[in-house]
C-alpha positions in Angstrom: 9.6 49.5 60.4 5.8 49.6 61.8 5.5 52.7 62.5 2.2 53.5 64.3 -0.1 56.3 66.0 -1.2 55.9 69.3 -2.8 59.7 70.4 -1.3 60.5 73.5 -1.6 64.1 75.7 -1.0 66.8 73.8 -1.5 64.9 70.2 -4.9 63.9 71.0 -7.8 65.4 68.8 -10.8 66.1 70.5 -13.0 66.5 67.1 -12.2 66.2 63.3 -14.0 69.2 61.4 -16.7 67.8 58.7 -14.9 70.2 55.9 -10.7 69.0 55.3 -8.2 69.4 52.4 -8.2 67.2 50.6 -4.1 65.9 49.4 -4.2 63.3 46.5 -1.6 60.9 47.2 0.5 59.1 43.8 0.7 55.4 44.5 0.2 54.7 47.9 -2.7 54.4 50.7 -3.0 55.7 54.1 -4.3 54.0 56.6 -5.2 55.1 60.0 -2.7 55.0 63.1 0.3 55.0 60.9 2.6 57.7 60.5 4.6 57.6 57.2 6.5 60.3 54.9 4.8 61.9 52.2 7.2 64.3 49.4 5.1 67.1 48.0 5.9 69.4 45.3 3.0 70.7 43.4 2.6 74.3 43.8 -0.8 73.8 45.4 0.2 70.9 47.1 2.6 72.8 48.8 0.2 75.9 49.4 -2.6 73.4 51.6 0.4 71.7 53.6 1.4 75.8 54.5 -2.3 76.5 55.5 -3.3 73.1 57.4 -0.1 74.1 59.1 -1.7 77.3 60.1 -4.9 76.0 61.6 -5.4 72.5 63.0 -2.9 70.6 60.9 -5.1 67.9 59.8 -5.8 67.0 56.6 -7.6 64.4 54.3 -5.5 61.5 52.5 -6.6 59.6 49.3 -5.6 57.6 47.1 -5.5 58.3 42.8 -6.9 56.7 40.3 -4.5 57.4 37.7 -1.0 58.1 39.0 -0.1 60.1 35.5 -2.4 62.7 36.3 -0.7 65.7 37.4 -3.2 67.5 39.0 -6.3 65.1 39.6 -9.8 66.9 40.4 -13.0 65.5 41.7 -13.7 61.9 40.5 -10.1 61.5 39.3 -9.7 60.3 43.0 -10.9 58.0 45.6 -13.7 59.0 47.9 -12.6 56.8 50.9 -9.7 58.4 52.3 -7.8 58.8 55.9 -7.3 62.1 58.1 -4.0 62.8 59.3 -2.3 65.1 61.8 0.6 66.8 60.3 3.3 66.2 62.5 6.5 68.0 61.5 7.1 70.2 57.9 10.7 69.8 56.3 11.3 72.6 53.4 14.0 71.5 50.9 16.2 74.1 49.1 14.1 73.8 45.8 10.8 74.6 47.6 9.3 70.8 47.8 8.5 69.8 51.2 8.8 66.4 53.3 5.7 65.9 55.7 5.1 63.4 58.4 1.8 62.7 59.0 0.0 60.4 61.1 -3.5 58.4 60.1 -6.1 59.0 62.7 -9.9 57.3 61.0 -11.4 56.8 57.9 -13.2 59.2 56.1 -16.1 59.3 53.0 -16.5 62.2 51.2 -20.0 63.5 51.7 -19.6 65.9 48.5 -16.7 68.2 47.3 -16.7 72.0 48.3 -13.9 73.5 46.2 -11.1 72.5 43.3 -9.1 75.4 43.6 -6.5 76.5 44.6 -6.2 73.0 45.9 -9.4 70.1 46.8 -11.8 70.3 49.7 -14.4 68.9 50.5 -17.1 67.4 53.5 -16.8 64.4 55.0 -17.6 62.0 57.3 -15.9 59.4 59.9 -16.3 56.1 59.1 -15.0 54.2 61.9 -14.6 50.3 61.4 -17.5 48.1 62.3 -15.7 45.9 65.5 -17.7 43.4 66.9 -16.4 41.0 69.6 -16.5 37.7 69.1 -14.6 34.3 68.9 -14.3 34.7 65.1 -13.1 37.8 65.2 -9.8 36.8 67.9 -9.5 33.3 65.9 -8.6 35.4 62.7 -6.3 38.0 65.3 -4.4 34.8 66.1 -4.1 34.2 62.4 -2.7 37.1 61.7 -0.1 37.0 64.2 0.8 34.0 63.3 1.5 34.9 59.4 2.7 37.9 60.8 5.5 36.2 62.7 6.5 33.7 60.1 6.9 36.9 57.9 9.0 38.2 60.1 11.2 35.2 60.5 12.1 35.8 56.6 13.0 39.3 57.2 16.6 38.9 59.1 17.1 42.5 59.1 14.4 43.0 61.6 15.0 41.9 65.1 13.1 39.6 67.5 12.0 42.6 69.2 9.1 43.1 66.7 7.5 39.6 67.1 6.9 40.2 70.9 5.8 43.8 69.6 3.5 41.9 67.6 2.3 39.6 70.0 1.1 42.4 73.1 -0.9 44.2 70.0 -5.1 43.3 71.6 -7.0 46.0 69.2 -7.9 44.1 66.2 -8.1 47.5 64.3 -4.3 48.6 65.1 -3.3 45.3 64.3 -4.6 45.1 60.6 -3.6 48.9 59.9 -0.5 47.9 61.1 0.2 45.1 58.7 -1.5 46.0 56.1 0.6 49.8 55.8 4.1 47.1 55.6 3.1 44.4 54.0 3.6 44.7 50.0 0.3 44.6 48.0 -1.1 46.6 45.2 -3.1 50.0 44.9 -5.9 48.3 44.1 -5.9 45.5 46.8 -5.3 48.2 49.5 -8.1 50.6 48.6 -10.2 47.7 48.9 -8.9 46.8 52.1 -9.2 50.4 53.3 -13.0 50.8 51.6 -13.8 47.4 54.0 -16.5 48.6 57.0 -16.3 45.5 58.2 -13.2 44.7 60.5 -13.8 40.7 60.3 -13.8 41.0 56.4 -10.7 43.2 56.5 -9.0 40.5 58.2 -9.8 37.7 56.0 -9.0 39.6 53.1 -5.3 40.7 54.8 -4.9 37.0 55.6 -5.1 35.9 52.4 -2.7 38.9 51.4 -0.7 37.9 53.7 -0.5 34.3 53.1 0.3 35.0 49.3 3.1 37.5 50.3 4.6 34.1 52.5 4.2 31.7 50.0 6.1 34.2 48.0 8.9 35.1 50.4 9.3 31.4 50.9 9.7 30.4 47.5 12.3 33.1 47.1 14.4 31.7 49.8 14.2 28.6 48.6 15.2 29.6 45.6 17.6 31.7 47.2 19.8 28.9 49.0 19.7 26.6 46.3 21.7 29.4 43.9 23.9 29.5 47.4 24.5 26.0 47.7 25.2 25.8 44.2 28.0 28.8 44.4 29.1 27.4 47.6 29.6 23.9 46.3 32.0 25.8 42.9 33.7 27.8 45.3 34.4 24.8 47.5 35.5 22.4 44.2 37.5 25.7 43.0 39.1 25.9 46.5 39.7 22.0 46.8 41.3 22.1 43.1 43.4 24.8 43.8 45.2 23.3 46.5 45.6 19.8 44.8 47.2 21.9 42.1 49.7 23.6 45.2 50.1 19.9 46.7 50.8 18.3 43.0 53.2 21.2 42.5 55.2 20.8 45.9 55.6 17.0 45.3 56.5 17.8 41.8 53.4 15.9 40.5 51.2 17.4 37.7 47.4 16.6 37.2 45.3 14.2 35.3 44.4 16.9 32.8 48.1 18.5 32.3 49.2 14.6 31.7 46.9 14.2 29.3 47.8 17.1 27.9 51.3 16.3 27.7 51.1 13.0 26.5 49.1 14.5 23.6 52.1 16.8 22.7 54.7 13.9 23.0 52.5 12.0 20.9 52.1 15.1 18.4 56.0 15.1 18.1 56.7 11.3 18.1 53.8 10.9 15.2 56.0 12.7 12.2 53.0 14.5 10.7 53.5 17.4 7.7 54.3 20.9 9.4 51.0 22.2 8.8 49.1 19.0 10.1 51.6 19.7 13.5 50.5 23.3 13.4 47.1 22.5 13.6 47.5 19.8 16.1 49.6 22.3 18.3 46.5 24.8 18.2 44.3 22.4 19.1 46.1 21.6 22.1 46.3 24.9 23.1 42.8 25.4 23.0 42.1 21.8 24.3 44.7 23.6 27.4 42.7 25.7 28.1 39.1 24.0 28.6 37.5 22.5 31.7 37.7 18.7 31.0 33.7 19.0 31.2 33.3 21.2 28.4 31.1 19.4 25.5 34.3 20.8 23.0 36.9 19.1 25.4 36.1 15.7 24.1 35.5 16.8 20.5 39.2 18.2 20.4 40.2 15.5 21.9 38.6 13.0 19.4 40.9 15.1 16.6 43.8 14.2 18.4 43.5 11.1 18.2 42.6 10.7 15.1 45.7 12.9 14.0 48.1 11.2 15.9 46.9 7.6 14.9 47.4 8.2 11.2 50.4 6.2 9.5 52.1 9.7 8.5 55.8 8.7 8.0 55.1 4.2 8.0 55.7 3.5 4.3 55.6 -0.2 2.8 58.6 -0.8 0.7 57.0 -2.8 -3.1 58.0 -5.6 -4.0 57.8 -5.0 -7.9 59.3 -8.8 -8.8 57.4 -9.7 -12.0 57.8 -13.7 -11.6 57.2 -13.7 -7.8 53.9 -12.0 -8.6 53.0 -14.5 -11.6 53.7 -17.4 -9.5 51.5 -15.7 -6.4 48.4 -15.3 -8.7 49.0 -18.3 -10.4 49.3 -20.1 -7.0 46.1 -17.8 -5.7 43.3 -18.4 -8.9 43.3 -21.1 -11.7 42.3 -19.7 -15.2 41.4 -15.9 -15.0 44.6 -15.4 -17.5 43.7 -12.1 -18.9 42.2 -10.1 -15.6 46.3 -11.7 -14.6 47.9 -10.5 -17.9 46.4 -6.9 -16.9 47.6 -6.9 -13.7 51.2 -8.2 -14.6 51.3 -5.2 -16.9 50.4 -2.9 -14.4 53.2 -3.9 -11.8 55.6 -3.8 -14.8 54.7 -0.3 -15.7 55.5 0.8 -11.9 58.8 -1.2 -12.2 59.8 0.3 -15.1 58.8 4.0 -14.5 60.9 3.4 -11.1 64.3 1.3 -12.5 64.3 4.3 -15.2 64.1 7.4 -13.1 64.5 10.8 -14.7 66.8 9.5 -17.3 66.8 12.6 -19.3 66.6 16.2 -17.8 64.2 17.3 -20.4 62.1 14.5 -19.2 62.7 15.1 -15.9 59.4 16.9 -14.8 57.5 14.5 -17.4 58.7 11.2 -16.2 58.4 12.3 -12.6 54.3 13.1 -12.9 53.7 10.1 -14.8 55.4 8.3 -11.6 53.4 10.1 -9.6 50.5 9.6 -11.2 51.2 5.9 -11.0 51.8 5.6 -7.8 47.7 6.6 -7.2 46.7 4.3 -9.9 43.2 2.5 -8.7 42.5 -1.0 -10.0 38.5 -1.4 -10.8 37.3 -5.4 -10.9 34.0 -5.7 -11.8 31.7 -8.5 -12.0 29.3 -11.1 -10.0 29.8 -12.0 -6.5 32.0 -15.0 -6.2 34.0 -14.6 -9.5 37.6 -13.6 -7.3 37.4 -9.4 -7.2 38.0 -9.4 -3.2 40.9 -12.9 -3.4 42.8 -10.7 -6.4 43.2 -7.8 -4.3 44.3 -10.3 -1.3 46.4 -11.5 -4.1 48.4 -8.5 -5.4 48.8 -7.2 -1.1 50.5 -10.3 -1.1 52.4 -9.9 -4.0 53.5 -6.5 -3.3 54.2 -7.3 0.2 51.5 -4.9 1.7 49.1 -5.2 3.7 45.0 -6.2 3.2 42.6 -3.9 3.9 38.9 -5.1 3.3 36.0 -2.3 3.1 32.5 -3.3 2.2 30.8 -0.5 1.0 27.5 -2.6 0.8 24.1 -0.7 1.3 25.8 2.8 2.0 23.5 5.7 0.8 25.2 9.0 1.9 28.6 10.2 0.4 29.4 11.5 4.1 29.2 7.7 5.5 32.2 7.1 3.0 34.3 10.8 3.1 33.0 11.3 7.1 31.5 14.1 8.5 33.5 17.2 10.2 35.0 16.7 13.1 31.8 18.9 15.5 29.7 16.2 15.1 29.0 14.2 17.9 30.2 10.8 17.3 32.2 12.1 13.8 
């Protein structure tokens, strides 16, 4: 991290030649006093590296336009460029080569001399414009100081690089510095680098820089709130899993595997129709095998209930005695003689289909469907409020020796209100 040039003995370069080769690089800008890696493996890429190598080793850096060119010519590159020293030349076994090069000053390209068999062209230095002044170690302080709360974020660097930081006096080496690690785009950087101006260089980077913080601070914000919240379900996981171990030792179960239990007692206790039990025994399982906060938990549950609290084997035994049912109406309603008559008859025919049985076999199957089919006989009173419909069906319950269920069916619109809606619906 921060790698850096500082031109010492023998690395020192006296002069830099007005004519250089010129090495388009994809994606990335050079800066001076910076040493970074550069991977080359166009042919005539490949062939300037071997020649540069042979004279003075320097070379001119700049950046392309458009990365998907291939092999970019004049005006297909920037004009504002770095010279580096070639330090070292590593040849890979298909041919490509890895160079390390060091930035030493900016160039400008004057006008280009050649485009084959690689660019070249004359320059000139174009050394930064640095001016000393309060303004210009005010915005040095700045830097440092975003440059050590970057650093704080980073804990894979060490503290060694803050105090690095902080003996760094040459306002130049100081913005190269951070402005070749700090993330930005190809467009932002060329700008930077095209800057004469050192104070303008700095305000720009500081305003790089303070986006890049805001940045890195929002991720680790955001990064310790997704760790508190997997820390806090590991801990509840870890917490449940040994009130499970500690329930188990003292031969305890949970809340949920009680419920759960009492539900299947409750299945077995209730009598219901093997393929009701079926289902309710699936839905247990299921229900088994939720987290009690699941939104399907409480809907399953819900079922349950309403299975199990169904009357399936409570049958009320009739009481089919004509004369105690005369004297019941007659004691309940004066007059009404006929709507009476009617219902008299209707108890008699139940009596008598029931007294007689299947008295025949050939009648067996006919007598027994006309039973049934009396047995689910509805009774229909109509007429004004008032005239006896809801006392007359208190009056037969009574008769019968059931009991009297009233349901007012007044200002209901929707069939579903009446048959109910599936069981998914919230509140069903």
């Amino acid at each position: 991290m921060f790698p850096w040039f500082r031109p010492q003995n023998g690395d020192e370069i006296a002069t830099i030649p007005d004519e250089l080769p010129i090495l388009p690089l994809r994606n990335t800008v050079a800066f001076p006093f910076t040493l970074m890696p550069v991977a080359v493996g166009i042919p005539r890429s490949i062939r300037l590296i071997e020649e540069a190598m042979e004279e003075d080793r320097l070379i001119g850096l700049v950046a392309m336009k458009d990365p998907s060119i291939e092999l970019p010519g004049p005006g297909q590159v920037y004009e504002v460029g770095t010279v580096a020293l070639i330090q070292r030349v590593v040849k890979a076994s298909n041919g490509s080569m890895q160079v390390i090069i060091q930035g030493l000053e900016r160039f400008k390209i004057s006008r280009w001399i050649q485009s084959k068999p690689y660019l070249k062209a004359r320059i000139r230095t174009a050394p930064d414009e640095v001016t000393e002044s309060l303004e210009v170690e005010a915005l040095q302080r700045s830097l440092l100081d975003l440059a050590r709360q970057l650093v704080a974020l980073m804990p894979q660097l060490p503290d060694e690089v803050v105090e690095f930081l902080g003996r760094i006096d040459n306002p130049r080496l100081l913005v190269y510095l951070l402005a070749s690690n700090v993330r930005m785009d190809l467009e932002e950087a060329q700008t930077l680098l095209e800057m004469d101006d050192i104070q303008e260089k700095m305000r720009k980077l500081i305003g790089i820089l303070s986006r890049e913080l805001e940045l890195m601070e929002l991720g680790q914000k955001i990064r310790s709130e997704a760790q508190e919240e997997v820390s806090k379900a590991q801990r509840e996981y870890f917490l449940r899993e040994q009130l499970k171990a500690i329930q188990k030792e003292l031969g305890e179960a949970d809340e949920q595997q009680m419920e759960i239990n009492e539900y299947r007692q409750k299945i077995e206790a209730a009598g219901m129709t093997e393929e009701a039990r079926k289902e309710a025994l699936r839905e247990l399982a299921r229900m088994e095998k939720m987290p009690p906060q699941a939104a399907e938990y409480s809907v399953i549950k819900t079922y349950l209930d309403w299975l199990t609290e169904l009357p399936w084997n409570k049958l009320t035994e009739d009481n089919l005695d004509i004369e105690h049912a005369r004297k019941v109406l007659d004691e309940d309603h004066y007059d009404l003689e006929e709507i009476k008559e009617r219902i008299l008859e209707y108890l008699a025919v139940r009596k008598l289909l029931r007294e007689r049985g299947p008295a025949e076999s050939g009648e067996e199957e006919e007598t027994s469907g006309r039973l049934d089919e009396a047995q689910g006989v509805i009774l229909c009173f109509v007429g004004p409020p008032g005239t006896g419909k809801t006392s007359l069906g208190r009056s037969i319950a009574r008769a019968l020796g059931r009991k009297f269920t009233r349901m007012s069916l007044g200002g209901m619109r929707d069939e579903a209100e009446i048959r109910g809606h599936r069981r998914t619906y919230i509140g069903a």
